[in-house]
C-alpha positions as CSV (number, residue, x, y, z in Angstrom):
1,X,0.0,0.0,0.0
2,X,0.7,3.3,-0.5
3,X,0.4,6.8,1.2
4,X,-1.5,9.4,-0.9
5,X,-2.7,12.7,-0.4
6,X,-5.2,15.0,-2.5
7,X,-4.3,18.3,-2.4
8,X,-7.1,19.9,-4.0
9,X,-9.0,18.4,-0.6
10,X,-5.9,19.3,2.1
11,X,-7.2,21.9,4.5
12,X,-3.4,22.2,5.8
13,X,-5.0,21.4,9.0
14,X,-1.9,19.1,10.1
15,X,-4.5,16.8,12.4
16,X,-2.7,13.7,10.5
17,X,0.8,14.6,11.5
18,X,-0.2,15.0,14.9
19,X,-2.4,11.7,14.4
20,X,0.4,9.7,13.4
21,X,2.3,7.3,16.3
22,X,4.7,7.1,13.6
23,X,5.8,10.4,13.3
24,X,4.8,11.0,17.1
25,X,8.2,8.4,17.6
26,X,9.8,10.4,15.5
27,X,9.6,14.1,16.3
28,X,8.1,13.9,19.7
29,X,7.4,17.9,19.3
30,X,4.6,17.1,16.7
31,X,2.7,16.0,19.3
32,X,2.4,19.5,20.7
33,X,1.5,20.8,17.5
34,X,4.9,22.6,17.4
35,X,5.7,20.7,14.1
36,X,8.5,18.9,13.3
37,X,12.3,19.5,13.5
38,X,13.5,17.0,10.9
39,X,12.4,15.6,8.0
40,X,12.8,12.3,9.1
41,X,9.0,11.9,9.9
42,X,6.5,10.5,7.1
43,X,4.7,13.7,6.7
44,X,4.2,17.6,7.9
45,X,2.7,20.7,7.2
46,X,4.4,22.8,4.5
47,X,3.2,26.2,2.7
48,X,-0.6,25.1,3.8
49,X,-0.4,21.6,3.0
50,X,0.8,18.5,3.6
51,X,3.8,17.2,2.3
52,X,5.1,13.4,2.4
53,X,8.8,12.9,3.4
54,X,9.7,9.2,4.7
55,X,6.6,7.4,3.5
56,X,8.8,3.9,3.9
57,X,8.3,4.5,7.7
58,X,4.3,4.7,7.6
59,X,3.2,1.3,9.0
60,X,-0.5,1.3,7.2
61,X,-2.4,1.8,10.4
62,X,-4.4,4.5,8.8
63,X,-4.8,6.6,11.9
64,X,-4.1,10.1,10.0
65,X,-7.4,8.3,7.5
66,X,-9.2,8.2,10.3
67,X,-8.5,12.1,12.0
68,X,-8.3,13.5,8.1
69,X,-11.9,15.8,8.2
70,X,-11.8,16.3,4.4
71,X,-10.2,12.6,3.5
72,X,-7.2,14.4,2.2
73,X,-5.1,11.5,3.0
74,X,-5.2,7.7,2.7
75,X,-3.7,4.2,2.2
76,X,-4.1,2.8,-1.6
């Protein structure tokens, strides 16, 4: 499977990057909201949207699916 994300639907709203344990491991400052500090993590907020980095990391557990308000983002 794959990560994808439509941008047309991305409110920039970041709720998946904060969703994700993944990135949470990661960049525990994400879980503040502060955003991340390296670009190790699979996604983040960028210029009002989101923007995938180190999508090998995701582990499919479709948590930032699930938090997305506008299905922006999900596993295909």
């Amino acid at each position: 499977m794959e990560l994808k994300v439509n941008q047309d639907n991305c409110l920039g709203c970041g709720v998946c990057v904060i969703a994700c344990p993944v990135n949470a491991a990661i960049s525990p400052e994400n879980a503040g909201g502060n955003g991340a500090k390296t670009e190790e993590v699979i996604m983040m907020v960028e210029n009002g949207f989101i923007k995938l980095f180190s999508t090998d990391k995701c582990e499919e557990c479709g948590t930032c699916q699930m938090f997305c308000p506008v299905n922006a983002i999900w596993l295909e």
